[in-house]
N, C-alpha and C positions, 0 to 999 in steps of 0.2 A: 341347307341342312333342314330336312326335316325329322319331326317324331313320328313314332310309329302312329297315334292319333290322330296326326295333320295326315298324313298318309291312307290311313285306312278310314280313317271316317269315323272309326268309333273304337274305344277302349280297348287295346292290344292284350291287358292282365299279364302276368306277372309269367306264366310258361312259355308266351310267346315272346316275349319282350328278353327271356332267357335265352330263348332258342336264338333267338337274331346277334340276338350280343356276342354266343357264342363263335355264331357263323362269321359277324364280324372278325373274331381274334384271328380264325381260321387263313380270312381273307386278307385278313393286315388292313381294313377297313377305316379309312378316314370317320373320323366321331366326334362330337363335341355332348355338349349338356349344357339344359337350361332347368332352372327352379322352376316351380309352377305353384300355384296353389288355389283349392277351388273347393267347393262341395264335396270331389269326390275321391282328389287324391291331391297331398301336398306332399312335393320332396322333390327331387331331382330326375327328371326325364335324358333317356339318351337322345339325342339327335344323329342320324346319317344321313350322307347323301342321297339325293333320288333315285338315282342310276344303282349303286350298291342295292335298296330295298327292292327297285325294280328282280334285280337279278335274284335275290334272297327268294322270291315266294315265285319268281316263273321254275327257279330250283325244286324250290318244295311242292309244286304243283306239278313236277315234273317226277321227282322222285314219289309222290302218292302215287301218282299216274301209275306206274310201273309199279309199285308194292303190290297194289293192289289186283294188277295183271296176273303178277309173280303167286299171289297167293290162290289166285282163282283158277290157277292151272294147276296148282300143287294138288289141290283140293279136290279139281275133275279127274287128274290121275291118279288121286289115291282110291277117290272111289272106280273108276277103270280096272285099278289093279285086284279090287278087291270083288269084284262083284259074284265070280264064280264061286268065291268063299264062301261057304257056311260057317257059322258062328256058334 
């Protein structure tokens, strides 16, 4: 079990460390929790498995992938559709 810390390398903050927790309930995601305390943050970190985190951000790097697909086509076809328009 690790933290998102041990995992990433440096400091998850507080929207991402949301976003995962979420994804875990999602998932039914095996979890535990360790205290920590340090210069920069004291209280309770989540820990999950490797394999879960692995899967959590090739998800979200998966689903950006595609938003952002999704929106740059929206965007060529809006201007497409508009171009003969006068304004």
């Amino acid at each position: 079990m690790v933290s998102l810390f041990d995992y990433l390398g440096y400091p998850a903050g507080k929207e991402l460390g949301k976003q995962v927790g979420e994804y875990a309930k999602i998932r039914k995601a095996k979890f535990n929790t360790r205290y920590i305390s340090n210069p920069g943050y004291t209280g309770e970190v989540m820990l999950y498995e490797k394999e879960f985190l692995d899967e959590y951000f090739e998800a979200k790097k998966l689903f950006e992938e595609d938003y952002t697909e999704i929106n740059t086509q929206l965007i060529e076809d809006g201007f497409n559709d508009n171009q003969d328009k006068i304004f």
